[in-house]
C-alpha positions as CSV (number, residue, x, y, z in Angstrom):
1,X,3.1,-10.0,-30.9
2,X,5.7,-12.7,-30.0
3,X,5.4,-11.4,-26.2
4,X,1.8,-12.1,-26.2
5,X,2.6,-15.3,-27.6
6,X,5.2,-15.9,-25.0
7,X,2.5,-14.7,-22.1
8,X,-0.2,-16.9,-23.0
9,X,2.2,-20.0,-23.3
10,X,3.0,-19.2,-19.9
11,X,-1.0,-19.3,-18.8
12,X,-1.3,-22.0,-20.6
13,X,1.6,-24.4,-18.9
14,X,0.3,-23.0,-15.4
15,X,-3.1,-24.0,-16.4
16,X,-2.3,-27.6,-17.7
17,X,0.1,-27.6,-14.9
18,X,-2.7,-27.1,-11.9
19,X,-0.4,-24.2,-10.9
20,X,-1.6,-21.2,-9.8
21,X,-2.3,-18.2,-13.0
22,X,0.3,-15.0,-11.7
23,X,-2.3,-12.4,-11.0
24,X,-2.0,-8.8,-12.5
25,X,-3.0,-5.8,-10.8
26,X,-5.7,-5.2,-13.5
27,X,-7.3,-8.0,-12.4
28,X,-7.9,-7.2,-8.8
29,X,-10.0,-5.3,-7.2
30,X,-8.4,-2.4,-5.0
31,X,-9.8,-3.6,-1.8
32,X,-7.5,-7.3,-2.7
33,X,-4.6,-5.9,-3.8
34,X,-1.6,-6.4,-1.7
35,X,1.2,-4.4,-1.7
36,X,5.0,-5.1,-0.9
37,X,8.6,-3.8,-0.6
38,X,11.3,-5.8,-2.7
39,X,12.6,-7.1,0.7
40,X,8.8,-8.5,1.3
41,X,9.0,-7.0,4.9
42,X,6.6,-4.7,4.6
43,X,3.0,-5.3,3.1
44,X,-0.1,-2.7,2.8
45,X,-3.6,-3.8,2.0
46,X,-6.6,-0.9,1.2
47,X,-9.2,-1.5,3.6
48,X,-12.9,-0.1,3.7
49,X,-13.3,3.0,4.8
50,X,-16.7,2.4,6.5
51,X,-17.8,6.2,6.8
52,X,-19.2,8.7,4.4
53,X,-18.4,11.5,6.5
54,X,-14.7,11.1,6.5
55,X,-12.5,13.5,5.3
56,X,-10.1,10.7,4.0
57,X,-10.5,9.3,1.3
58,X,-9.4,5.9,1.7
59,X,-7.7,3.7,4.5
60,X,-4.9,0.8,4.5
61,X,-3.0,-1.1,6.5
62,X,0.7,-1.5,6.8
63,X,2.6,-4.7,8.5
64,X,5.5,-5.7,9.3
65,X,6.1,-9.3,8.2
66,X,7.3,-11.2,11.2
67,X,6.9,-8.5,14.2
68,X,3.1,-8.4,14.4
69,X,4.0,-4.8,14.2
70,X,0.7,-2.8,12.1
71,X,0.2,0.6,11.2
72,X,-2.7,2.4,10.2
73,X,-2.8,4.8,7.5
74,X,-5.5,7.3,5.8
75,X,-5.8,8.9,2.6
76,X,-6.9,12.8,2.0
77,X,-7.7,14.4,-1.5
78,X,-5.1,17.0,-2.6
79,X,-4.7,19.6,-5.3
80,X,-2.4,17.4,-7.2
81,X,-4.8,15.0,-9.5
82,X,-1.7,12.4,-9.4
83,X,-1.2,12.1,-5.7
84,X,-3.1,12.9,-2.1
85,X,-2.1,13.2,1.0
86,X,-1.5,10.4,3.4
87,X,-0.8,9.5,7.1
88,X,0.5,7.0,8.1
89,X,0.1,5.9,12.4
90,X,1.1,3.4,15.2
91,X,0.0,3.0,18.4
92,X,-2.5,5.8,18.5
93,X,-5.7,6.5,21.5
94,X,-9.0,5.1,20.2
95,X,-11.4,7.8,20.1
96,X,-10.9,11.8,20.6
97,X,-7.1,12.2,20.4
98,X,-5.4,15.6,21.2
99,X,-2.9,16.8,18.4
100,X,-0.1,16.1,20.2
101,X,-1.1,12.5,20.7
102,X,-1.9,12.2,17.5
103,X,1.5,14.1,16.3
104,X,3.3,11.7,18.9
105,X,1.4,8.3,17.4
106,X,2.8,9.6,13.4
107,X,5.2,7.5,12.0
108,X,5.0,9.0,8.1
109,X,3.0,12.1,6.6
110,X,3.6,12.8,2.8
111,X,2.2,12.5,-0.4
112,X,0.7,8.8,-2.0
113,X,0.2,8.3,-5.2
114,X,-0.5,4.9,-7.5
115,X,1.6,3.9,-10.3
116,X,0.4,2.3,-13.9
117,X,2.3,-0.9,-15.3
118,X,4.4,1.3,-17.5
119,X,5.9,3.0,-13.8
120,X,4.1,6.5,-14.7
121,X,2.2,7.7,-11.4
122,X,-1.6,7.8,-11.2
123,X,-4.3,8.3,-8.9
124,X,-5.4,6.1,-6.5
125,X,-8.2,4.0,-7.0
126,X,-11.7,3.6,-5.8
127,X,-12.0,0.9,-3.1
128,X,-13.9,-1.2,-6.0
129,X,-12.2,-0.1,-8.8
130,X,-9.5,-1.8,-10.7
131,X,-6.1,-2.2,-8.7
132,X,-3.0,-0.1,-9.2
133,X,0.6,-1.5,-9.8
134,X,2.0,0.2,-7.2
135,X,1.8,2.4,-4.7
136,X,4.2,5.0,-3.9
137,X,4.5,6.6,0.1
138,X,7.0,9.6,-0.8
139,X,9.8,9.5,1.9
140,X,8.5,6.7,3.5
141,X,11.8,5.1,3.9
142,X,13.3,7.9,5.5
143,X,10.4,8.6,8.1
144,X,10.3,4.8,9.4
145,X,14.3,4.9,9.9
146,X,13.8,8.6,12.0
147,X,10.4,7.0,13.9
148,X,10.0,5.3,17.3
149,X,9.4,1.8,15.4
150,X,13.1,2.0,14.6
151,X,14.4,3.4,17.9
152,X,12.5,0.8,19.9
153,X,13.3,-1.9,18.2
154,X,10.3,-3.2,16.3
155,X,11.7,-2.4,12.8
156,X,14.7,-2.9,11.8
157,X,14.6,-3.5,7.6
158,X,14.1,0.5,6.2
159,X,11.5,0.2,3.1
160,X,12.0,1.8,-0.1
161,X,9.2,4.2,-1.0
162,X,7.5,1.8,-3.6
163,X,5.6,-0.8,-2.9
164,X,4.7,-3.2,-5.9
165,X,1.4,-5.2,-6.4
166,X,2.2,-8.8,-5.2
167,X,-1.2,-10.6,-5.2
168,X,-4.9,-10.3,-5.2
169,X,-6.4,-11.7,-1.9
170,X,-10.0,-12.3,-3.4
């Protein structure tokens, strides 16, 4: 009870303030959640999928804050009701793309998964439904140190493999 107290105190000053309210993740809408590392490099934002036919099931983007440097990523159902599959590109052919090109254009492939507040993992969400706390890219960290982004320069801060809500865009 006295940390509800304490939390509401805090809204309360911000509003009587004219400071922004800290957003939560429950409060946002998947599609205007952004996500970052604790060294705020990197950031990921869902983004509409705009197909029906797609075998993914949802898309985001991934920046690099300073370099201009963006990836493209892509979600696929899995088995596993807590996490899917996810890719993770740079620098790819528009259009038709032979395996190799797109094997060549990969910069992560492993599992994603969402966490709740309380850090336990979940599903990701619906582009309209409620946004996660966090979004987890298993190995991530690992796969941008062994990629051409690190060899050629363009990153040079290795991410965790957590990325925490930061704000809602809308």
């Amino acid at each position: 009870m006295r940390y509800r107290t304490m939390q509401a105190a805090a809204l309360l000053s911000c509003a009587v303030a004219n400071l922004p309210v800290p957003a939560r993740a429950a409060d946002c809408a998947q599609l205007d959640a952004i996500y970052t590392d604790p060294s705020g490099t990197y950031e990921l934002r869902f983004v509409p999928l705009n197909s029906e036919a797609a075998a993914a099931s949802g898309r985001f983007h991934l920046t690099v804050a300073g370099l201009g440097t963006a990836m493209d990523g892509f979600v696929m159902p899995a088995d596993d009701p807590t996490s899917s599959d996810g890719i993770l590109m740079f620098g790819c052919p528009q259009g038709d793309a032979t395996g190799a090109e797109i094997s060549a254009c990969t910069v992560w492939q492993g599992k994603i998964h969402g966490t709740t507040g309380e850090g336990l993992a979940s599903d990701l969400q619906a582009e309209n439904g409620r946004a996660i706390s966090g979004v987890v890219l298993t190995g991530f960290g690992k796969a941008m140190r062994l990629s051409r982004l690190w060899s050629e320069g363009k990153v040079s801060v290795v991410p965790g493999d957590v990325l925490t809500f930061k704000e809602c865009a809308g």
